[in-house]
C-alpha positions as CSV (number, residue, x, y, z in Angstrom):
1,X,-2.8,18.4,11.6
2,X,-1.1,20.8,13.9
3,X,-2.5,23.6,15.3
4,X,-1.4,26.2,17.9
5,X,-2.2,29.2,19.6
6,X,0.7,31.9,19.8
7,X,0.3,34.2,22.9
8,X,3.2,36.5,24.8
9,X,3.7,38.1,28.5
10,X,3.0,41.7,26.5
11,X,2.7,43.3,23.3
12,X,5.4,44.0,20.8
13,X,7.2,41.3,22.4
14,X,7.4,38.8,19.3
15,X,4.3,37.0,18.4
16,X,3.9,37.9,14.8
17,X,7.8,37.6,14.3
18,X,7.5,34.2,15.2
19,X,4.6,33.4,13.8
20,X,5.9,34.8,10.5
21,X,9.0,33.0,10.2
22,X,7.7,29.7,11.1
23,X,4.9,30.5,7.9
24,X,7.8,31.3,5.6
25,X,9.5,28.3,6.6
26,X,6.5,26.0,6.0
27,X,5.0,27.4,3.5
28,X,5.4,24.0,1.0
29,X,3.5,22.4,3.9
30,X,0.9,24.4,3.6
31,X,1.0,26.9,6.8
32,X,-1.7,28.9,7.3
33,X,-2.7,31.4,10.3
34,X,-5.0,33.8,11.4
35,X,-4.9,36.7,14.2
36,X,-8.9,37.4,14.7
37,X,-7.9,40.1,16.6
38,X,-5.6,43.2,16.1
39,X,-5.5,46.4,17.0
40,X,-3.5,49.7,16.3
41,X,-4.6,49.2,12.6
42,X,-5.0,52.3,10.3
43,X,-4.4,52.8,6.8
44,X,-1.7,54.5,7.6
45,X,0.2,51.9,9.3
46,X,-1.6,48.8,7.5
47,X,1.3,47.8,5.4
48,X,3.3,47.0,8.5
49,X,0.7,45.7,10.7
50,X,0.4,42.4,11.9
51,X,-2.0,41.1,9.2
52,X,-0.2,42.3,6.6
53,X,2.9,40.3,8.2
54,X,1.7,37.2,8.3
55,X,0.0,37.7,4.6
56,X,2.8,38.3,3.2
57,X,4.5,35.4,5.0
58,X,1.9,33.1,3.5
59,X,2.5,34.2,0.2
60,X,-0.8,36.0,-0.1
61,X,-2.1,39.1,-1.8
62,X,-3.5,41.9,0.5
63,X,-6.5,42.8,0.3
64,X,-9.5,43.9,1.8
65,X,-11.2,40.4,1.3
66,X,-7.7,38.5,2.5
67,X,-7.2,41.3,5.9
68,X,-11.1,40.2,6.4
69,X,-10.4,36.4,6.0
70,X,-7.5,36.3,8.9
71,X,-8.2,39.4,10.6
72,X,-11.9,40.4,11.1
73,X,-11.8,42.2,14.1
74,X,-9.6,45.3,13.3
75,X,-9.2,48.2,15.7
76,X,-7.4,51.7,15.1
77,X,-6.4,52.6,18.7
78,X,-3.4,50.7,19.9
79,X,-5.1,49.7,22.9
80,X,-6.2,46.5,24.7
81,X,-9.1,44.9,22.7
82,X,-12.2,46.2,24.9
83,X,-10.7,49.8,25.0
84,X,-9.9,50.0,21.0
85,X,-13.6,48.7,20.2
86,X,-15.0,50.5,23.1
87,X,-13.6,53.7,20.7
88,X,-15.4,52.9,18.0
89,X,-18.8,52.2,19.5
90,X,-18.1,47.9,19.2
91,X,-17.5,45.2,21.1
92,X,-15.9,42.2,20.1
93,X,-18.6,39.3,19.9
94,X,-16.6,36.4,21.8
95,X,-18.9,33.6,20.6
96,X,-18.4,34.8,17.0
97,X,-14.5,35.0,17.7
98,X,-14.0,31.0,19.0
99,X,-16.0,30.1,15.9
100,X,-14.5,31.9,14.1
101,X,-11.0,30.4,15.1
102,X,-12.5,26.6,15.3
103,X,-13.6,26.7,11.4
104,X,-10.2,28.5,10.2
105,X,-8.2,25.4,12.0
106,X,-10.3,23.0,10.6
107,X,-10.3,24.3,7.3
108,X,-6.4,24.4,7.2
109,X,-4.2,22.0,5.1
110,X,-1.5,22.4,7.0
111,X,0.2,23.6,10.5
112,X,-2.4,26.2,11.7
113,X,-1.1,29.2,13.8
114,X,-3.8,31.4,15.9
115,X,-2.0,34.6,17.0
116,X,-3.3,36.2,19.7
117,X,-2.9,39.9,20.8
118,X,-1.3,40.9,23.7
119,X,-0.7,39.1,26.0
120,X,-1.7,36.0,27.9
121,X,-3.8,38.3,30.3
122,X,-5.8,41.1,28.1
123,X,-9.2,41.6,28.0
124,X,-11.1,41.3,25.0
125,X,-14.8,42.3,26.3
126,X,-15.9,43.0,29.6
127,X,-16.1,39.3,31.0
128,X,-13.2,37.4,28.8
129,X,-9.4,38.0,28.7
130,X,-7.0,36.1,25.8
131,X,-6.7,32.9,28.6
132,X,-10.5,32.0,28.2
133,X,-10.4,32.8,24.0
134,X,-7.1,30.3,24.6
135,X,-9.1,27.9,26.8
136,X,-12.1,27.4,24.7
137,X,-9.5,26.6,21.7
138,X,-7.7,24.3,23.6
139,X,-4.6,24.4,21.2
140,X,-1.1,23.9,22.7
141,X,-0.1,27.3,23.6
142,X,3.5,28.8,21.7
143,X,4.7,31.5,24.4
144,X,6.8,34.3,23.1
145,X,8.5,36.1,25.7
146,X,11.8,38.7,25.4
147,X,15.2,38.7,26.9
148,X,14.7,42.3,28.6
149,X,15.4,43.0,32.3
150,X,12.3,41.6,34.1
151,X,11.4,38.9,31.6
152,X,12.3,36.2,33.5
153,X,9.3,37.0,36.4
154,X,6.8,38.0,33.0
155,X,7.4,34.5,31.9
156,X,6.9,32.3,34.9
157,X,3.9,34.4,35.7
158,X,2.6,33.9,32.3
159,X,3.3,30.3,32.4
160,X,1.5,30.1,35.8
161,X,-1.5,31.2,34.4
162,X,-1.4,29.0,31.8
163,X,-1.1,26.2,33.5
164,X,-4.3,27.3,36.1
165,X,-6.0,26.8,32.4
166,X,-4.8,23.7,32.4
167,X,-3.5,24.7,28.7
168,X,-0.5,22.9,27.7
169,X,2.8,25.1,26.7
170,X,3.7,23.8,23.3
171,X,7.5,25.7,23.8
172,X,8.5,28.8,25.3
173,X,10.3,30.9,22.9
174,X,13.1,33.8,23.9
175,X,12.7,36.2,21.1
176,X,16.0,38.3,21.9
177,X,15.6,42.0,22.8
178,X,17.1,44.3,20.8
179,X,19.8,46.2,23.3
180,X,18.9,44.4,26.1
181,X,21.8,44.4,28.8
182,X,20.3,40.4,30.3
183,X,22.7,37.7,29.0
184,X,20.3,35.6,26.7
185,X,22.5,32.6,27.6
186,X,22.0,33.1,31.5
187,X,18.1,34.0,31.2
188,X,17.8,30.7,29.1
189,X,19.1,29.0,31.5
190,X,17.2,30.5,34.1
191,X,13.9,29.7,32.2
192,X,14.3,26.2,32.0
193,X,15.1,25.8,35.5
194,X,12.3,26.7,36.6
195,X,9.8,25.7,33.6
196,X,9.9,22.2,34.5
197,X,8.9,20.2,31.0
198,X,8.3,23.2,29.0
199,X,11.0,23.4,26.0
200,X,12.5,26.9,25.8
201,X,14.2,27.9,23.0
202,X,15.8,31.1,21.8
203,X,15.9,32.9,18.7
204,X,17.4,36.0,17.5
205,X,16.3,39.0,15.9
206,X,17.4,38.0,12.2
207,X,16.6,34.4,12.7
208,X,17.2,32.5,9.3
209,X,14.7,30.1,8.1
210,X,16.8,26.9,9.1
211,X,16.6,28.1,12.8
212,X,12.8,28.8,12.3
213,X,13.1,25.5,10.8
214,X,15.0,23.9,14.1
215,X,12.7,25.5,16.1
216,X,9.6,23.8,14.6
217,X,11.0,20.3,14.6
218,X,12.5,20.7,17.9
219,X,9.8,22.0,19.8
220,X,6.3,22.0,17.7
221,X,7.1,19.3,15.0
222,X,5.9,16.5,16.7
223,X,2.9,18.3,18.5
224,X,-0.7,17.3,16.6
225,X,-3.9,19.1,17.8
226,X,-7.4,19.4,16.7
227,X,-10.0,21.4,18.1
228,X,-11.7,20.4,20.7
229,X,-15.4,19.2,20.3
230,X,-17.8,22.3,21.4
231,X,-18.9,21.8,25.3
232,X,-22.6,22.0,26.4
């Protein structure tokens, strides 16, 4: 079984777009994912939310009982983690969260996709960021990163502290930046300069499901995890 955690250098970088279209595109292999943690969700914006995304992408009716199943920790404010929960009087229990993520991999059938939030760096409580809630996983990490001016630094910086985790980079994906003036081609190639033997791929905005396809057997096709056994 494969299993992977998909983080980013930011937010509204890519992560569920990814993570969506490589659902669609496995769907007869039985993809599944989760994203424990979300935040900016109201009713108001719920149909466009994250959750909802990658719901629909599995083929599954929305619902109260299937937004609880992937996504139990829900926050209105479109803040980090702490500061959303820290709104509503809650804090996210990080204990609860890693088990929470261990039993959804292992109950999968299929390739298993933990989406974070944020990026590689946020807090989620007072004492743990998205790299520990990675770190306890132990998943090979898919990092979604843009093709925006400043990218290029937001990546290697990310991938620095990934690697300080000693957390392997499944791929490095370039989710293309809508009006961004940075040659994809040359910040490609600038990426895998200096990524040593991370695979970086690109994808567009209106990827098709053969290059979410590519994608998976080019980069994440091969890559088998399980969860690690819990650590005294």
């Amino acid at each position: 079984m494969a299993a992977f955690f998909v983080t980013s250098t930011g937010t509204d970088i890519g992560k569920t777009y990814v993570t969506a279209g490589l659902l669609r595109c496995l769907r007869r292999e039985g993809a599944s994912a989760i994203k424990p943690v979300a935040s900016g969700f109201t009713a108001e914006t719920a149909a466009a939310s994250d959750p909802v995304v990658l719901l629909e992408a599995m083929g599954e009716a929305v619902s109260e009982d299937t937004l609880a199943r992937i996504s139990p920790w829900r926050f209105a404010e479109p803040l980090s983690p702490d500061m959303a929960a820290a709104r509503e009087g809650r804090v996210i229990d990080y204990d609860a969260l890693i088990e929470f993520c261990r039993a959804g991999v292992m109950r999968a059938n299929g390739p298993c996709f933990v989406e974070g939030v944020g990026g590689v760096m946020v807090p989620l409580d007072a004492r743990h960021t998205v790299r520990d809630w990675m770190a306890a996983l132990g998943l090979p990490v898919v990092l979604v990163v843009g093709s925006y001016l400043g990218t290029i630094s937001h990546t290697l910086t990310a991938l620095d502290v990934l690697a300080r985790a000693r957390l392997r980079v499944a791929a490095v994906v370039v989710n293309e930046t809508k009006e961004s003036g940075v040659p994809l081609d040359e910040t490609i190639a600038v990426l895998r300069r200096f990524a040593g033997a991370v695979p970086v791929a690109s994808l567009g905005r209106d990827a098709s499901e053969a290059q979410f396809l590519q994608l998976w057997r080019q980069f994440c096709g091969e890559a088998q995890s399980t969860v690690p056994p819990e650590s005294d």
